[in-house]
VOBA-1610 file (N, C-alpha, C; in pm, whole numbers, padded with zeros to 5 digits, always signed):
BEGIN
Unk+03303+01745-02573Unk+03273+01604-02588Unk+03294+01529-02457Unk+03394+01589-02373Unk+03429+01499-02270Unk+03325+01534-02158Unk+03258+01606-02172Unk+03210+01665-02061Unk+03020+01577-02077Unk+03034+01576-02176Unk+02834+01514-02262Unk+02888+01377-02251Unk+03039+01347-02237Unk+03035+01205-02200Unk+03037+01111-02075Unk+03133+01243-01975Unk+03091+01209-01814Unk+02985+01226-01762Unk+02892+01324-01830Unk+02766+01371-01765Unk+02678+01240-01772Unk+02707+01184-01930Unk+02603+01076-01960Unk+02642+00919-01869Unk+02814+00946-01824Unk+02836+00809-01754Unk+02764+00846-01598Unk+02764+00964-01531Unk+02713+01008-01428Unk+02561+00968-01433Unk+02504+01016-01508Unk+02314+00980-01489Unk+02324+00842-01501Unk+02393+00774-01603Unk+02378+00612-01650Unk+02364+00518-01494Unk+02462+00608-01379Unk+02529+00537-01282Unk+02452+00580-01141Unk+02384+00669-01183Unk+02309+00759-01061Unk+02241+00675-00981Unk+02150+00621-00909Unk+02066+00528-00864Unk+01938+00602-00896Unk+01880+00511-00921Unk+01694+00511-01052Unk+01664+00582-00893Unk+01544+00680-00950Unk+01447+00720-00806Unk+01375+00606-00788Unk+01314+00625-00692Unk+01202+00536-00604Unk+01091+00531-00721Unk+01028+00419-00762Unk+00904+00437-00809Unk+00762+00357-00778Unk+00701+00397-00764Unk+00572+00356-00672Unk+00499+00322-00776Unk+00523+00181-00806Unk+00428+00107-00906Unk+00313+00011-00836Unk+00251-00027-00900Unk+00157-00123-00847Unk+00143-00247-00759Unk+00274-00273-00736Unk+00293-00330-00601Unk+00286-00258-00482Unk+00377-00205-00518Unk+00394-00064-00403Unk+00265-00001-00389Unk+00155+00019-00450Unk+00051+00090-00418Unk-00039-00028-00352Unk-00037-00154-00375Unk-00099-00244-00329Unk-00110-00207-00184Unk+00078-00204-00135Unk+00055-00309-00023Unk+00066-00148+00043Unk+00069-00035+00014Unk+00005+00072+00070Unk-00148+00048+00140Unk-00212+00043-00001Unk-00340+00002+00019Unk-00379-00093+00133Unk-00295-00244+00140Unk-00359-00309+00261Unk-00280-00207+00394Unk-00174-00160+00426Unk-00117-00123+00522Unk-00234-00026+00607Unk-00314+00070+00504Unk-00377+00159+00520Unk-00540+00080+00566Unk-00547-00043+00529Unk-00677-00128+00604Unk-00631-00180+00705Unk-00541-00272+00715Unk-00507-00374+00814Unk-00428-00259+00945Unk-00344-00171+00956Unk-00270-00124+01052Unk-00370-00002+01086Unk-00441+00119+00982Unk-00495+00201+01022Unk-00657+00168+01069Unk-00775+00136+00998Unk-00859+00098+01036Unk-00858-00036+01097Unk-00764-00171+01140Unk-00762-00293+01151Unk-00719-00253+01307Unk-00628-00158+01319Unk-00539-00121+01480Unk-00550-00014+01495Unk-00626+00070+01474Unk-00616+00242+01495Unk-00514+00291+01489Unk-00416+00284+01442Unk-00312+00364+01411Unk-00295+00447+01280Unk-00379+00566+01355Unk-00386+00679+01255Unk-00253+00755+01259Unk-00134+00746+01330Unk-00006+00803+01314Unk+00059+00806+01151Unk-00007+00704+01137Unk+00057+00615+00954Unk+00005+00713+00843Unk-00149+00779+00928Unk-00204+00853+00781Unk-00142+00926+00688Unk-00001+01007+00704Unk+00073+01074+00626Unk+00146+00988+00526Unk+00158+00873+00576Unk+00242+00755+00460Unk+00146+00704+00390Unk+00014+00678+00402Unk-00090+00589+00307Unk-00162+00744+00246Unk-00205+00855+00299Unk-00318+00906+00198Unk-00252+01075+00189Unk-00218+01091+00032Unk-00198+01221+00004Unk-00229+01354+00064Unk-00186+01470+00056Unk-00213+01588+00113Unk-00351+01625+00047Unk-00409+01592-00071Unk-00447+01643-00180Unk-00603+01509-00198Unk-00594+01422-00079Unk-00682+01306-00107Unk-00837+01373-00112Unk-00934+01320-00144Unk-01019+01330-00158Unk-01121+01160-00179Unk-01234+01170-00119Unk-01309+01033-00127Unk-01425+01111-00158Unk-01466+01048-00299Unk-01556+01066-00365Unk-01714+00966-00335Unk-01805+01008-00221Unk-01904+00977-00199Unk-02013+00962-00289Unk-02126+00892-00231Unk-02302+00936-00270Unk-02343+01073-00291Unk-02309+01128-00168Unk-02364+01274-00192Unk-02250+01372-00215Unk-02108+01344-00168Unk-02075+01475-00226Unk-01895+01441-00189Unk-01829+01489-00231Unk-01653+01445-00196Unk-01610+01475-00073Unk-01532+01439-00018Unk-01490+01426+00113Unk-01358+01483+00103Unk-01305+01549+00240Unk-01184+01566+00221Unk-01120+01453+00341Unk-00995+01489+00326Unk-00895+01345+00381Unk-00969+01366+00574Unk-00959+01486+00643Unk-01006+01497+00785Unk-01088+01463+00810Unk-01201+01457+00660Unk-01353+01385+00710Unk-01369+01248+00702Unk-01258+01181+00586Unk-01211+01053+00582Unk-01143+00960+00729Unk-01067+01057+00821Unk-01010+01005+00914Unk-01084+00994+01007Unk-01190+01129+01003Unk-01322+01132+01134Unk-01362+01013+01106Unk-01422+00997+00977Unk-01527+00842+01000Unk-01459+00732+01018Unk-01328+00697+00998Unk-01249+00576+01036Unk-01201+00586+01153Unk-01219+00722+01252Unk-01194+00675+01414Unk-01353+00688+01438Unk-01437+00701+01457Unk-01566+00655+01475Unk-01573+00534+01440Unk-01563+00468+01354Unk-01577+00326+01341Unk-01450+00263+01408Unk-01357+00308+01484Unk-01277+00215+01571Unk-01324+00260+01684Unk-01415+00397+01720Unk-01501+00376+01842Unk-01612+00316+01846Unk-01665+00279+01753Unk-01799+00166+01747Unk-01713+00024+01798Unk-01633-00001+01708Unk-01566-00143+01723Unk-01499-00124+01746Unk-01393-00122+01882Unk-01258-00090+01937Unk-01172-00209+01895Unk-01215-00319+01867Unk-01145-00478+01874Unk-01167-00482+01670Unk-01215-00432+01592Unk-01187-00441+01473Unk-01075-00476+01441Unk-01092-00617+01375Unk-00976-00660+01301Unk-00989-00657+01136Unk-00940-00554+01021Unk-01007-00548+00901Unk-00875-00620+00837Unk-00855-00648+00725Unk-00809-00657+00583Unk-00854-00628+00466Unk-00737-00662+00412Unk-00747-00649+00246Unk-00761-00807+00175Unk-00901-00839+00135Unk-00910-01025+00078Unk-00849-01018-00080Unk-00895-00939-00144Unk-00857-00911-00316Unk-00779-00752-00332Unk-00693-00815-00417Unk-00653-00667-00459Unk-00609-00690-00618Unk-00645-00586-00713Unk-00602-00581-00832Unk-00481-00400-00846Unk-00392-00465-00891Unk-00354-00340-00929Unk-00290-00321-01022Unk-00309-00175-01116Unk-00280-00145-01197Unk-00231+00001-01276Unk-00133+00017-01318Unk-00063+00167-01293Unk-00106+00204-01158Unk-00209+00342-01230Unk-00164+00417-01066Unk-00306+00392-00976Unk-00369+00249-01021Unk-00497+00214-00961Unk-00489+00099-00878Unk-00560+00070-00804Unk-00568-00051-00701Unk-00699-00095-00677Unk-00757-00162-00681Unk-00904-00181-00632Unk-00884-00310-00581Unk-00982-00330-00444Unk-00971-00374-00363Unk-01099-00485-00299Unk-01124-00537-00228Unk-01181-00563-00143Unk-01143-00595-00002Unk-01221-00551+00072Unk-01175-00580+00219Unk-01273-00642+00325Unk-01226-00670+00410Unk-01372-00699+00542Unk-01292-00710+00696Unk-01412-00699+00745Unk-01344-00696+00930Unk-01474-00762+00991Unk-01396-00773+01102Unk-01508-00822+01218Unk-01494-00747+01348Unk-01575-00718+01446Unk-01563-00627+01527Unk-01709-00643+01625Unk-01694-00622+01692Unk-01813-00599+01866Unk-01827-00448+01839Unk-01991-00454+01860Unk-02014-00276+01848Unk-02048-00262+02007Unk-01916-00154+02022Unk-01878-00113+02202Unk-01978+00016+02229Unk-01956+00108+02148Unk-02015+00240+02188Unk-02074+00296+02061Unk-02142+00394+02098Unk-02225+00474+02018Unk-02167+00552+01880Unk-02179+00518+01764Unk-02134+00564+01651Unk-02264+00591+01542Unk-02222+00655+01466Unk-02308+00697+01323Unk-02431+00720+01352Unk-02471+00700+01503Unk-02642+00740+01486Unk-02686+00614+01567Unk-02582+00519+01643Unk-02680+00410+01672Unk-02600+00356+01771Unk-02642+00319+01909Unk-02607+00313+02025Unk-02525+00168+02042Unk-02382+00156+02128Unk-02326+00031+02078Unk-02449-00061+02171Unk-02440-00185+02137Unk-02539-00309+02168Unk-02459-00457+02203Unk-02327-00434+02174Unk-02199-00583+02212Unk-02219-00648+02118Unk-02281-00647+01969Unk-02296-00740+01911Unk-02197-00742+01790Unk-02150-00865+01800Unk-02017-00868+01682Unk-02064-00895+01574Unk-02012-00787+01425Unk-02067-00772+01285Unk-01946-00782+01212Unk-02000-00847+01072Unk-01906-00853+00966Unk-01879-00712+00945Unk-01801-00635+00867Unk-01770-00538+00808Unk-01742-00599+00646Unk-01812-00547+00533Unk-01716-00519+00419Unk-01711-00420+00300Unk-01637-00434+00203Unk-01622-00292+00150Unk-01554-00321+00021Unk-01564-00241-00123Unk-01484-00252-00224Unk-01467-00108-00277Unk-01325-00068-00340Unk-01281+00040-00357Unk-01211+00064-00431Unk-01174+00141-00516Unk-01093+00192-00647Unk-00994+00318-00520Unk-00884+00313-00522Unk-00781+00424-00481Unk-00696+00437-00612Unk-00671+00574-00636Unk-00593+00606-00739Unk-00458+00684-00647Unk-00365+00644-00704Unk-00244+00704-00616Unk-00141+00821-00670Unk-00067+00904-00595Unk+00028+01018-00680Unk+00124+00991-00580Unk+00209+01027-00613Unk+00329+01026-00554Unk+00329+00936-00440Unk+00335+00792-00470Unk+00299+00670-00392Unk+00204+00703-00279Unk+00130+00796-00249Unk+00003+00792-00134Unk-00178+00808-00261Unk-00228+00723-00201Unk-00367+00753-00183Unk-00427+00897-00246Unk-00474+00942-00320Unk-00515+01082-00369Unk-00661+01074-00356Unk-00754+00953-00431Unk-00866+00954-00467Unk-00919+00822-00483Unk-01034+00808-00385Unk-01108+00671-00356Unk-01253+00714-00406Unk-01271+00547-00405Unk-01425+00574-00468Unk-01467+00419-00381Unk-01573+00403-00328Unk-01576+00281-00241Unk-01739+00240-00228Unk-01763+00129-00223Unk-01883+00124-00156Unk-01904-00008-00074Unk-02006+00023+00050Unk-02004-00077+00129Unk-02168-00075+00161Unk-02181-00210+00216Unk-02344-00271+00220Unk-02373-00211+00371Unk-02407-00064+00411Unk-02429-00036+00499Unk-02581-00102+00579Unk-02666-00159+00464Unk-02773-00194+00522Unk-02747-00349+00592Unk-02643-00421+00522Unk-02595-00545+00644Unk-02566-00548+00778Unk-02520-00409+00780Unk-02424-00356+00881Unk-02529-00319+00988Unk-02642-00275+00926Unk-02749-00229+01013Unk-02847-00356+01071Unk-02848-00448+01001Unk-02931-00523+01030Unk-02847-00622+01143Unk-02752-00657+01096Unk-02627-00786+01199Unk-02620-00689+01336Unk-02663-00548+01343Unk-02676-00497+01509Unk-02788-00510+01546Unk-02875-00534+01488Unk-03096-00584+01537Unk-03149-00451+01519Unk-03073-00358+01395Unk-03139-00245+01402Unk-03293-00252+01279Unk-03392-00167+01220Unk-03411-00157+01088Unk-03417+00012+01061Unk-03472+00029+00899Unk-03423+00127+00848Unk-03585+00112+00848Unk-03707+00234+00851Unk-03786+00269+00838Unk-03809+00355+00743Unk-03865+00353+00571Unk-03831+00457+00460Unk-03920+00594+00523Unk-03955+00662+00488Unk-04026+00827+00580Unk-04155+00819+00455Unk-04248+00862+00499Unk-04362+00855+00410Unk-04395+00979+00308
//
Protein backbone atom coordinates (compact mmCIF):
# COMPACT_ATOMS: atom_id res chain seq x y z
CA UNK A 1 0.00 0.00 0.00
CA UNK A 2 2.73 2.32 0.87
CA UNK A 3 4.56 1.89 -2.03
CA UNK A 4 1.08 2.46 -4.85
CA UNK A 5 0.89 5.41 -2.56
CA UNK A 6 4.38 7.12 -3.01
CA UNK A 7 4.51 6.03 -6.50
CA UNK A 8 1.10 7.82 -7.06
CA UNK A 9 2.42 11.05 -4.90
CA UNK A 10 5.69 10.81 -7.23
CA UNK A 11 3.84 10.94 -10.82
CA UNK A 12 1.09 13.45 -9.18
CA UNK A 13 4.37 15.74 -8.54
CA UNK A 14 6.54 14.86 -11.57
CA UNK A 15 6.51 17.91 -13.99
CA UNK A 16 3.72 17.35 -17.03
CA UNK A 17 5.96 16.72 -20.36
CA UNK A 18 6.16 19.36 -22.88
CA UNK A 19 3.10 19.43 -25.04
CA UNK A 20 2.93 20.91 -28.41
CA UNK A 21 -0.56 22.11 -28.77
CA UNK A 22 -1.85 24.52 -31.11
CA UNK A 23 -0.22 27.44 -30.07
CA UNK A 24 2.90 25.94 -30.06
CA UNK A 25 2.40 24.64 -33.56
CA UNK A 26 1.28 28.07 -34.63
CA UNK A 27 4.09 29.98 -33.82
CA UNK A 28 6.35 27.04 -35.19
CA UNK A 29 4.58 27.57 -38.23
CA UNK A 30 5.26 31.44 -38.48
CA UNK A 31 9.01 30.89 -37.14
CA UNK A 32 9.41 28.48 -40.10
CA UNK A 33 8.00 31.52 -42.68
CA UNK A 34 9.26 34.60 -41.16
CA UNK A 35 13.07 33.38 -39.93
CA UNK A 36 13.51 30.44 -42.56
CA UNK A 37 12.11 31.56 -45.88
CA UNK A 38 11.72 35.52 -44.58
CA UNK A 39 15.92 35.41 -43.57
CA UNK A 40 17.36 32.29 -44.97
CA UNK A 41 18.08 30.70 -42.06
CA UNK A 42 17.86 27.21 -42.92
CA UNK A 43 20.04 26.22 -39.66
CA UNK A 44 16.36 26.23 -37.83
CA UNK A 45 15.11 23.43 -40.30
CA UNK A 46 15.56 20.65 -37.65
CA UNK A 47 13.29 22.66 -35.07
CA UNK A 48 10.28 23.57 -37.57
CA UNK A 49 10.01 20.34 -40.01
CA UNK A 50 10.06 16.61 -38.92
CA UNK A 51 12.51 13.85 -39.97
CA UNK A 52 9.53 12.12 -41.55
CA UNK A 53 8.01 15.54 -43.40
CA UNK A 54 6.67 15.23 -46.53
CA UNK A 55 4.80 18.11 -48.86
CA UNK A 56 2.17 16.83 -50.67
CA UNK A 57 2.15 18.52 -54.24
CA UNK A 58 0.18 18.72 -57.79
CA UNK A 59 2.09 16.09 -59.16
CA UNK A 60 3.53 14.04 -56.66
CA UNK A 61 4.93 14.27 -52.66
CA UNK A 62 7.97 15.79 -51.85
CA UNK A 63 10.41 14.92 -49.44
CA UNK A 64 11.71 17.50 -46.72
CA UNK A 65 15.46 18.04 -49.05
CA UNK A 66 13.30 18.83 -51.97
CA UNK A 67 11.23 21.14 -49.73
CA UNK A 68 14.46 23.00 -48.57
CA UNK A 69 15.95 23.00 -52.31
CA UNK A 70 12.95 25.05 -53.43
CA UNK A 71 12.96 27.47 -50.42
CA UNK A 72 16.78 28.29 -51.01
CA UNK A 73 16.10 28.89 -54.67
CA UNK A 74 13.52 31.20 -53.88
CA UNK A 75 15.91 33.13 -51.41
CA UNK A 76 18.23 33.02 -54.50
CA UNK A 77 15.64 34.57 -56.74
CA UNK A 78 14.81 37.12 -53.93
CA UNK A 79 17.80 37.50 -51.62
CA UNK A 80 15.95 40.62 -49.72
CA UNK A 81 12.56 38.48 -49.19
CA UNK A 82 10.79 39.55 -46.36
CA UNK A 83 7.76 36.74 -45.85
CA UNK A 84 5.18 36.18 -42.98
CA UNK A 85 2.52 34.55 -41.56
CA UNK A 86 -1.00 37.19 -42.05
CA UNK A 87 -3.72 34.36 -40.76
CA UNK A 88 -3.29 31.45 -38.87
CA UNK A 89 -5.95 28.97 -37.59
CA UNK A 90 -5.02 26.29 -35.40
CA UNK A 91 -6.25 23.30 -34.35
CA UNK A 92 -5.09 20.00 -32.58
CA UNK A 93 -2.39 18.86 -34.54
CA UNK A 94 -3.36 21.27 -37.63
CA UNK A 95 -2.48 24.84 -38.51
CA UNK A 96 -3.46 26.45 -41.65
CA UNK A 97 -2.18 29.41 -42.64
CA UNK A 98 -1.74 32.18 -44.87
CA UNK A 99 1.29 33.98 -45.69
CA UNK A 100 2.96 36.59 -48.17
CA UNK A 101 6.36 38.32 -48.88
CA UNK A 102 7.79 40.83 -50.95
CA UNK A 103 11.09 40.53 -52.58
CA UNK A 104 13.36 41.92 -55.86
CA UNK A 105 13.97 39.05 -58.28
CA UNK A 106 18.10 39.16 -58.15
CA UNK A 107 19.06 36.01 -60.03
CA UNK A 108 17.98 33.24 -62.00
CA UNK A 109 15.50 30.73 -60.37
CA UNK A 110 12.74 28.12 -61.43
CA UNK A 111 13.32 28.61 -65.10
CA UNK A 112 13.38 32.41 -65.36
CA UNK A 113 16.20 34.85 -65.38
CA UNK A 114 16.30 37.49 -62.36
CA UNK A 115 14.98 41.01 -64.03
CA UNK A 116 15.22 43.51 -60.43
CA UNK A 117 11.69 43.57 -60.34
CA UNK A 118 10.03 43.55 -56.89
CA UNK A 119 6.90 40.91 -56.53
CA UNK A 120 4.31 40.11 -54.06
CA UNK A 121 4.71 36.54 -52.91
CA UNK A 122 1.64 34.56 -51.45
CA UNK A 123 0.59 31.29 -50.27
CA UNK A 124 -2.02 29.16 -48.08
CA UNK A 125 -1.30 25.88 -46.32
CA UNK A 126 -2.57 23.14 -44.06
CA UNK A 127 0.78 21.71 -41.90
CA UNK A 128 -0.09 18.84 -39.77
CA UNK A 129 2.43 18.39 -36.92
CA UNK A 130 4.04 15.20 -34.70
CA UNK A 131 6.05 15.59 -32.17
CA UNK A 132 5.83 19.50 -32.25
CA UNK A 133 7.66 19.71 -35.93
CA UNK A 134 5.96 19.98 -39.26
CA UNK A 135 5.33 16.26 -40.76
CA UNK A 136 2.89 17.10 -43.65
CA UNK A 137 1.91 20.21 -45.75
CA UNK A 138 -0.41 20.69 -48.32
CA UNK A 139 -0.18 24.39 -49.83
CA UNK A 140 -1.04 26.29 -52.70
CA UNK A 141 0.17 29.43 -54.23
CA UNK A 142 -0.90 31.70 -57.36
CA UNK A 143 2.22 30.92 -59.27
CA UNK A 144 0.72 32.56 -62.33
CA UNK A 145 0.80 36.17 -60.34
CA UNK A 146 4.14 35.50 -59.63
CA UNK A 147 4.84 35.11 -63.27
CA UNK A 148 3.18 37.87 -64.55
CA UNK A 149 4.42 40.86 -61.62
CA UNK A 150 8.15 39.72 -63.36
CA UNK A 151 6.75 40.79 -67.29
CA UNK A 152 6.91 37.18 -67.94
CA UNK A 153 3.79 35.08 -69.90
CA UNK A 154 2.91 31.45 -69.89
CA UNK A 155 2.33 30.29 -73.57
CA UNK A 156 -0.23 26.91 -73.37
CA UNK A 157 1.79 24.25 -76.17
CA UNK A 158 -0.56 23.36 -78.99
Amino acid sequence: MRLTRLTALIIALAPAPAFAGPAENEAIVRRGIEQMLGQGRFEIADQVFHPDYVYHGDDRDYALADTLANMRDLRTAFPDLRARVDRAVATGDLVAFHWSGVGTNRARAQGFPGNGRRVRLSGMAFARFRDGRIVEEWSVTDSLFIVRQLGFTITPPR
